[in-house]
C-alpha positions in Angstrom: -28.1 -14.2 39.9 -28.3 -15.0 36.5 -28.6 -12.0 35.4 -26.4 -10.1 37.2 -23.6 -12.4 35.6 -24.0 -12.1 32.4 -24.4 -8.4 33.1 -21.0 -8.5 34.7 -19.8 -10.4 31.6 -20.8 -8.2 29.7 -19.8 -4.7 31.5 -15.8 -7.3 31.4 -15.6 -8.0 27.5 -16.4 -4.3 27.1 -13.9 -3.0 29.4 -11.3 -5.1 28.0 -12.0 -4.7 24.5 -12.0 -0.2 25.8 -8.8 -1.1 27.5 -7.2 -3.6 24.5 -8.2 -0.7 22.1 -6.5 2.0 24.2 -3.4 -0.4 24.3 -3.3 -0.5 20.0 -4.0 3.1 19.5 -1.1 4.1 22.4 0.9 1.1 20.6 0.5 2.9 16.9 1.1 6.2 18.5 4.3 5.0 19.9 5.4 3.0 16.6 4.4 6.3 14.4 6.3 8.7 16.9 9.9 6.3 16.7 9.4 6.0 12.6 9.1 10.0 13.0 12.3 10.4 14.2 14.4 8.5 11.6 12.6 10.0 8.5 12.5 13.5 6.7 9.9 15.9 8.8 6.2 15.8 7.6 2.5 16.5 8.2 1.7 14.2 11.7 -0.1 11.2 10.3 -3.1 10.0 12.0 -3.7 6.3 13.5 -3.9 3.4 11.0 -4.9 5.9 8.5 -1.7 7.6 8.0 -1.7 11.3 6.0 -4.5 9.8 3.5 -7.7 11.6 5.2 -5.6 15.4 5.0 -5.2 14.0 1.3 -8.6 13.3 0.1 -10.0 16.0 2.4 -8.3 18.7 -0.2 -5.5 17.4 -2.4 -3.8 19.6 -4.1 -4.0 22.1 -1.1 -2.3 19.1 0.4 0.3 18.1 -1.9 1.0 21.8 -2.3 1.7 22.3 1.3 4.7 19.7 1.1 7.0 21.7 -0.1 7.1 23.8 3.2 9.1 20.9 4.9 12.2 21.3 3.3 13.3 18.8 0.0 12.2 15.9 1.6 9.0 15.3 2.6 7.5 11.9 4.7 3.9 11.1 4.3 1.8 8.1 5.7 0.2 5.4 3.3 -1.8 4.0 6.0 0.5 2.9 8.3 3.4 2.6 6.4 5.7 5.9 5.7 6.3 7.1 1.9 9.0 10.3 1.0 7.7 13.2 -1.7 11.0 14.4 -3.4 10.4 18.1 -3.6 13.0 19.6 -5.8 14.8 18.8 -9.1 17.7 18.3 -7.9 17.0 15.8 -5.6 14.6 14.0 -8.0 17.6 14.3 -10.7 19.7 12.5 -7.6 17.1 9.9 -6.6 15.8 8.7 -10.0 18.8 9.4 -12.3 22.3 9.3 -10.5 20.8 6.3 -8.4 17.9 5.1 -10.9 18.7 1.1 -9.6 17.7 2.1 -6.2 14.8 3.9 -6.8 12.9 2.5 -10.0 10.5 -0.3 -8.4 7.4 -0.1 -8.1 5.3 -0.3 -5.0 2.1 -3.2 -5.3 -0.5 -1.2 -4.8 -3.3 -3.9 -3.7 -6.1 -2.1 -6.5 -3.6 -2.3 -9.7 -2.1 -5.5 -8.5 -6.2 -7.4 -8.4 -6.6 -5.8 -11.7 -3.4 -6.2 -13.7 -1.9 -9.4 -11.8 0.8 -8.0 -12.0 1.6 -8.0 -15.9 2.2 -5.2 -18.5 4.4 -2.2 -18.0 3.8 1.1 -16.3 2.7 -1.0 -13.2 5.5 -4.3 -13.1 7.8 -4.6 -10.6 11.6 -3.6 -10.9 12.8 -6.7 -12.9 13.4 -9.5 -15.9 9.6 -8.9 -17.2 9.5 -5.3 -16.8 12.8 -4.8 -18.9 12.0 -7.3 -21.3 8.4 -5.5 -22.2 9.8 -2.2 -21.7 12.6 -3.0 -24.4 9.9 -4.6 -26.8 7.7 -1.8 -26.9 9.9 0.7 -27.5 11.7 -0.7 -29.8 8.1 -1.9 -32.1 7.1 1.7 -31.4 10.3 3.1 -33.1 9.6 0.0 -35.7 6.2 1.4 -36.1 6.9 5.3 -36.8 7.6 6.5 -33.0 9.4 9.8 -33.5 9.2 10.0 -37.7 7.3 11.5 -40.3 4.6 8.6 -40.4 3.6 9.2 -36.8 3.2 12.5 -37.4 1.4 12.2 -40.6 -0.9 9.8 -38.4 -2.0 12.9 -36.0 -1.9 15.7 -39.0 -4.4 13.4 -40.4 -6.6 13.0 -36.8 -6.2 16.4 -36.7 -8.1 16.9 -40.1 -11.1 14.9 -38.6 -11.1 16.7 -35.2 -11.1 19.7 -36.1 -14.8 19.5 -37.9 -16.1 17.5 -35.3 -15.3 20.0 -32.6 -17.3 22.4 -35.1 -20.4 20.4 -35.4 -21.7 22.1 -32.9 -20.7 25.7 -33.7 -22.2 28.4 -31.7 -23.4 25.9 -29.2 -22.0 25.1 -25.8 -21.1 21.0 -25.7 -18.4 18.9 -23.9 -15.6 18.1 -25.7 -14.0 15.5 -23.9 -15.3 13.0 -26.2 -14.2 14.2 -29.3 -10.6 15.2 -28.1 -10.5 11.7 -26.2 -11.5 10.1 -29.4 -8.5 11.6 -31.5 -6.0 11.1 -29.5 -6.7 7.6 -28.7 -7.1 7.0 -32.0 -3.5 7.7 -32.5 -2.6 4.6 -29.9 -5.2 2.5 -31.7 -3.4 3.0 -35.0 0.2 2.0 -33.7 -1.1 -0.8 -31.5 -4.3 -1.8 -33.0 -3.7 -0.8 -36.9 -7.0 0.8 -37.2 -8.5 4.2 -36.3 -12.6 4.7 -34.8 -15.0 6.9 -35.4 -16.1 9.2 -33.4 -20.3 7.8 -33.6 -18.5 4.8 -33.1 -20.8 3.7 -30.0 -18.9 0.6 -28.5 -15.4 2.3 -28.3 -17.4 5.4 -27.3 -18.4 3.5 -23.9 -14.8 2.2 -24.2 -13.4 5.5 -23.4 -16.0 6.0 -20.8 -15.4 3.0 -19.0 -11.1 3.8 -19.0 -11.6 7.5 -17.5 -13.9 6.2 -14.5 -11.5 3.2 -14.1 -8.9 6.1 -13.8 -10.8 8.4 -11.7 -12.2 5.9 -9.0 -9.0 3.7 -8.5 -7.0 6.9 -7.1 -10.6 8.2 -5.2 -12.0 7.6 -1.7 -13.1 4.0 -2.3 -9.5 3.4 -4.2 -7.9 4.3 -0.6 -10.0 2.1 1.1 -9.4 -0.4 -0.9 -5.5 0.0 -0.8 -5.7 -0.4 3.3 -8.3 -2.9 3.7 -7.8 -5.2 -0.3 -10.2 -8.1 1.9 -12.9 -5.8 0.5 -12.4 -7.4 -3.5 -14.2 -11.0 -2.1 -17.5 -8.2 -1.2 -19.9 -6.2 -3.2 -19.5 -2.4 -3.4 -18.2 0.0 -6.2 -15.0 -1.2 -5.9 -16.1 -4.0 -7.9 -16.8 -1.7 -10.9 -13.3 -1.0 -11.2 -12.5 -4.7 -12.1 -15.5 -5.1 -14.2 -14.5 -2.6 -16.6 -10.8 -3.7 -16.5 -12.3 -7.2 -17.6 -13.9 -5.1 -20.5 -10.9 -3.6 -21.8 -9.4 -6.5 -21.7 -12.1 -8.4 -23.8 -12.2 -5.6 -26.3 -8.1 -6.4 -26.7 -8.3 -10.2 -26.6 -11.3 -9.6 -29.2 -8.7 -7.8 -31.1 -5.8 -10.2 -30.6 -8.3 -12.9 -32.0 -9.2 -11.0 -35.3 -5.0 -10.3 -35.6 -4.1 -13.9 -35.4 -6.7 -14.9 -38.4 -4.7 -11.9 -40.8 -1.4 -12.1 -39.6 1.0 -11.6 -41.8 4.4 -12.9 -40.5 7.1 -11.2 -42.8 5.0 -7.9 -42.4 3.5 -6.8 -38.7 1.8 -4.3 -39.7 1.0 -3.2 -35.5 2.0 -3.7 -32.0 0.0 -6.9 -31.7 1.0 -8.7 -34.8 4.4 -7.8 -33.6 3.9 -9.3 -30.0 1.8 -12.5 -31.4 5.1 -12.7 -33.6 7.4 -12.6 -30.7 5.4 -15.0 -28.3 5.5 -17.6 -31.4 9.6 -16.7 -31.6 10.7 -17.6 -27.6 7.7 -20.3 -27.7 10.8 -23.1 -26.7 12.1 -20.4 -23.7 10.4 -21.7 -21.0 11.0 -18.3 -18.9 10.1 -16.0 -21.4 7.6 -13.3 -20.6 6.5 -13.2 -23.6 2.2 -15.0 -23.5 -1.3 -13.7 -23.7 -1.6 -12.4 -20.7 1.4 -9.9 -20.8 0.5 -8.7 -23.9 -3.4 -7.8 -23.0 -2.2 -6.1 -20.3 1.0 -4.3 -22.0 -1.6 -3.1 -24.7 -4.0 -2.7 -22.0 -1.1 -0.2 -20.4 -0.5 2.1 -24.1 -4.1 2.3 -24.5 -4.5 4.0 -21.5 -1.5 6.0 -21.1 -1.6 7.0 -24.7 -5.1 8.4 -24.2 -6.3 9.5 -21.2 -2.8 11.6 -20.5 -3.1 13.8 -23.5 -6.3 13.9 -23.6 -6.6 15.5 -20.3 -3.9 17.7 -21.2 -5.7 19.3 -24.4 -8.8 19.6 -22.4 -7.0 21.7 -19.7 -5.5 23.7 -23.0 -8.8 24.8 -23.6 -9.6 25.8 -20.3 -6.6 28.0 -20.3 -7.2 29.1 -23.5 -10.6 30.5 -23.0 -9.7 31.8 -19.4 -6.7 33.5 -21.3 -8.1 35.0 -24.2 -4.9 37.5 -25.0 -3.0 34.3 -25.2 -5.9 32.5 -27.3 -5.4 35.4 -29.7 -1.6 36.0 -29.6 -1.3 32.0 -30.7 -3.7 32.2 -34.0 -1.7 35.5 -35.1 1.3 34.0 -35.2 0.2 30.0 -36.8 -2.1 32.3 -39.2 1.1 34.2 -39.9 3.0 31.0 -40.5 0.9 29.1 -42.1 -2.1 30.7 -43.5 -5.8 29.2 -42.7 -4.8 25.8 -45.0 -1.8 24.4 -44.5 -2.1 22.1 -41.4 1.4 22.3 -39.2 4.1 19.8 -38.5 6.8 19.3 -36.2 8.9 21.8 -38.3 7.1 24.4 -38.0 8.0 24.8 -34.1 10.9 26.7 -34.5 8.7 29.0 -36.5 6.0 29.0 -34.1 7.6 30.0 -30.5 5.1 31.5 -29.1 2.4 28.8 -29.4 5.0 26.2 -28.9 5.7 28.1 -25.2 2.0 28.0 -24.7 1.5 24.6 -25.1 4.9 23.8 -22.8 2.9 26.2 -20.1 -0.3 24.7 -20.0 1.9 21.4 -19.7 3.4 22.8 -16.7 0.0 24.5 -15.6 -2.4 21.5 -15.7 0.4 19.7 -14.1 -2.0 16.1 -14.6 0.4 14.1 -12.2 0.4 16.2 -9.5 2.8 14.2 -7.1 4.1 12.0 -10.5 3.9 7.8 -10.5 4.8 6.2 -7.9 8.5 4.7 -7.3 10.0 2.3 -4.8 13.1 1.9 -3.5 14.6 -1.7 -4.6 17.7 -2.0 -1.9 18.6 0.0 0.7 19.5 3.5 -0.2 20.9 6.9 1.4 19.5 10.5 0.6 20.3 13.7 2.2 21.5 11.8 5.2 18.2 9.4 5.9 19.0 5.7 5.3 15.7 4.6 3.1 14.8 1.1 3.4 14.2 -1.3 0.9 10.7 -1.3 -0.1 10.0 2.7 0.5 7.3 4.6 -1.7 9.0 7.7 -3.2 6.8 10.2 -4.9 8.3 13.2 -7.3 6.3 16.3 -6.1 5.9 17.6 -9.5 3.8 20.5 -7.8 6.4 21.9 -6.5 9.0 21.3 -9.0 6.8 23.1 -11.7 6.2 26.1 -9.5 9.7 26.3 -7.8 10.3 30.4 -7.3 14.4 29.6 -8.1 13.5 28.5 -11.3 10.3 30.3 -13.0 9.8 33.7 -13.8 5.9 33.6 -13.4 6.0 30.4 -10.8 2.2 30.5 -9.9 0.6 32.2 -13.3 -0.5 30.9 -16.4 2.4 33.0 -18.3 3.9 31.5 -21.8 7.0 33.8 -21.1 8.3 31.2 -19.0 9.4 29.5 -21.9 10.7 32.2 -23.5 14.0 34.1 -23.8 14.7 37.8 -23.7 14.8 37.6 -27.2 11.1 36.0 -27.7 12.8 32.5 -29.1 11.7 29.5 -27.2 13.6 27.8 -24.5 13.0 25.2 -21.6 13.8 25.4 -18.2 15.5 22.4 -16.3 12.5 22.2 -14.0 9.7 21.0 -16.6 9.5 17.4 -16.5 6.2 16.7 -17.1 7.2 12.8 -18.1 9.4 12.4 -15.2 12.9 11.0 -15.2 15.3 8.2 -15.5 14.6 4.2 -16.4 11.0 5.1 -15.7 10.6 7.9 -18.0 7.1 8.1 -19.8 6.8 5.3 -22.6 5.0 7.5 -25.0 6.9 11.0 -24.1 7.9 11.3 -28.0 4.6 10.7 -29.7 2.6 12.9 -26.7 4.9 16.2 -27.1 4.3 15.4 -31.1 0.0 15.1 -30.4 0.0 18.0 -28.0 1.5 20.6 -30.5 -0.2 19.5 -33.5 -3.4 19.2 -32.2 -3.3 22.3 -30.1 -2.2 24.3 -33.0 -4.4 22.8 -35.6 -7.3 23.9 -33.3 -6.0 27.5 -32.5 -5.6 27.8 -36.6 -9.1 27.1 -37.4 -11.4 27.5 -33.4 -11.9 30.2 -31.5 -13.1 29.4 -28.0 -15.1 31.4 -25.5 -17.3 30.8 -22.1 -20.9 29.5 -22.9 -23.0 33.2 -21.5 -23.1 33.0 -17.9 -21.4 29.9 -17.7 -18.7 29.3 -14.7 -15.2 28.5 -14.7 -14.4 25.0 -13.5 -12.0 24.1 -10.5 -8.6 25.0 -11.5 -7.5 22.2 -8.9 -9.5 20.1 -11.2 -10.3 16.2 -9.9 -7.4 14.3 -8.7 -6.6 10.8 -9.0 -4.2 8.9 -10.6 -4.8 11.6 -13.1 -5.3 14.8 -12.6 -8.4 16.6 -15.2 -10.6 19.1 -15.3 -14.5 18.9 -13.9 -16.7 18.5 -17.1 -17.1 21.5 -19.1 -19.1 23.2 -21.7 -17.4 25.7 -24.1 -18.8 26.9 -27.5 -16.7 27.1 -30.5 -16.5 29.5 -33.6 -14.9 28.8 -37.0 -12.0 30.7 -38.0 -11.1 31.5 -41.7 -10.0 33.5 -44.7 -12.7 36.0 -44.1 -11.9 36.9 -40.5 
């Protein structure tokens, strides 16, 4: 008798909890279905999980195939709905013409539990984000942003780069280190007022520990993460993520500690003296946003934006490069032309140079590094082709298909540096590239990263010639995608080029 009850018990909770999870799955179905009717057509999102499975599955393919629904496109975080603006002209009317509407930013549960909130590219739409916005741009500009002594900085780099590339001549190595290494140290300079070696061991496993960081937060365990943030009180890989964030941000407050004992307060001679001088100015402003913690993680913010970006960006240049060699060649011509074996270029030299300059604005638009572009939210209520948007909506700029929109490239889905040039061969660029995005928003560190890219990419054609290790095979062109996107490791083998050639 016995028995036979606590069978039926059992055979009862099962078939209700069947029937229950029938009811939330038809429930979810039915909520999904009435959103889908009020927002711009899209791929059909799956239970609980939204669009983010077709995403991981294959995502470029994915953001790719957006496009074919027209300028707007509705995706599924999840469960909650998110709109890819697919052209320039609506991203020009969504993040420019209504840039108070659509400048938030969304809290994505990963970068909220490791930047609470604080610093820059991630802060929400408000007093803090304006105040440390304003500050670093304008102790950037203080600092050399966009002059001669910036540029000097990354002519110099560019001297020390170019022989460490060479070290291994004739061999096939991975460059990512060295390139990472230079350009960072161009950041470190401005912010930190010192440069690193490139044996240096500790910022070597610095660098490391930034591009996983980058990598996992936007990968599988990222998503899962971003639906389920319970996970951060559990073990897993997840918690990897936050260790190294602690890491970095010991390696700044290390530094912050070392500034404090030199400062100098009539002459700041870097971003942190600067900021320790400011915190010490509005120390009687009881709501200033100016402490500790909002610097670490505004330097935390440079650091990595001002590396890993351009970074990626040279090492897709020389995956085009070698995969391209007509191009490879046509470049060093024309700098060799210019400027002979010696003289190292500058920013002037541009005009001079249109045919590299074109190639480095095409392997821009080529590598494409944020596919779908950072993240926006809507801040208030807000109309767009006809759809009311509510408050708190994800907007994405599909980038992909802004960069490789037929109405406005000659060579849309080809590596082809003509697409930045006129009939006449002089260089010219097309509304479409926008690379650092648009509006209030806009990239931080466009200036100085248009500066690195050409006069590191041309320093390098001037003196390297690049080519395939034997036998060796081509990486991915859709590359790894997370919240950047880069190329799979490579190998390549360099040659020295000179006055003998």
């Amino acid at each position: 008798m016995w028995t036979t009850l606590m069978k039926l018990d059992l055979a009862s909770v099962c078939l209700a909890l069947s029937l229950g999870f029938i009811f939330v799955v038809l429930f979810e179905i039915f909520r999904i279905n009435s959103y889908r009717g009020r927002t711009p057509p899209g791929p059909r999102p799956l239970p609980f999980v939204g669009t983010i499975p077709y995403f991981l599955k294959n995502p470029m393919e994915f953001i790719r195939s957006l496009s074919q629904y027209g300028e707007m496109t509705t995706v599924y975080l999840g469960r909650k709905p998110a709109i890819f603006l697919n052209t320039i002209e609506l991203a020009k009317e969504a993040l420019v013409q209504n840039a108070s509407s659509f400048s938030g930013r969304p809290p994505i549960p990963i970068l909220i539990w490791i930047t609470d909130g604080y610093g820059i590219v991630m802060a929400t739409f408000g007093l803090s984000w304006r105040e440390q916005r304003r500050f670093a741009l304008h102790t950037l500009r203080n600092l050399g942003l966009g002059k001669k002594s910036v540029e000097e900085r990354v002519i110099e780099e560019s001297s020390y780069l170019v022989p460490e590339m060479l070290k291994s001549e004739g061999k096939p190595f991975d460059p990512q280190h060295a390139i990472q290494n230079a350009v960072s140290n161009i950041i470190c300079s401005i912010v930190f007022g010192d440069r690193f070696d490139y044996d240096n061991k500790r910022f070597a496993y610095l660098l490391e520990i930034v591009k996983e960081n980058i990598i996992q937060s936007g990968s599988l365990i990222g998503q899962v993460f971003n639906l389920l943030p319970i996970i951060k009180h559990f073990p897993g890989p997840h918690q990897k993520i936050y260790q190294n964030t602690e890491e970095l941000k010991a390696f700044i407050r290390e530094s912050v500690k070392t500034h404090r004992e030199t400062l100098d307060p009539d002459s700041p001679q870097d971003l942190i003296e600067a900021y320790l001088l400011e915190i010490e100015k509005q120390k009687s402003n009881e709501d200033s946003t100016f402490h500790e913690d909002n610097m670490v993680m505004s330097v935390a913010d440079l650091f990595l934006a001002g590396t890993d970006t351009t970074a990626t960006t040279i090492r897709w240049a020389l995956i085009f490069l070698t995969k391209y060699l007509d191009v490879q060649e046509r470049c060093h011509e024309e700098i060799v032309r210019v400027l002979g074996y010696d003289r190292l270029p500058s920013m002037d030299d541009r005009d001079k140079l249109p045919y590299t300059n074109a190639t480095v604005h095409e392997i821009q638009r080529c590598a494409n590094i944020v596919p779908s572009g950072l993240f926006h939210e809507t801040t208030q209520p807000a109309k767009l082709r006809g759809y009311n948007i509510p408050k708190g909506t994800v907007i994405f700029t599909n980038l992909t298909a802004i960069l490789t929109d037929k109405e406005h490239w000659k060579y849309p889905d080809t590596f082809n540096p003509d697409n930045f040039l006129d009939d006449n061969g002089h260089f010219f660029k097309p509304e479409s590239f926008l690379p650092f995005s648009l509006g209030p928003r806009v990239c931080l560190g466009e200036t100085l990263a248009k500066t690195e890219l050409f006069l590191f990419a041309t320093s390098l054609l001037q003196r390297i010639r690049f080519s395939w290790p034997p036998g060796a095979k081509e990486p991915d062109m859709n590359g790894i995608v997370s919240l950047v996107r880069s190329p799979e490791p490579f190998n390549i083998i360099c040659y020295s080029r000179g006055s003998k050639e």
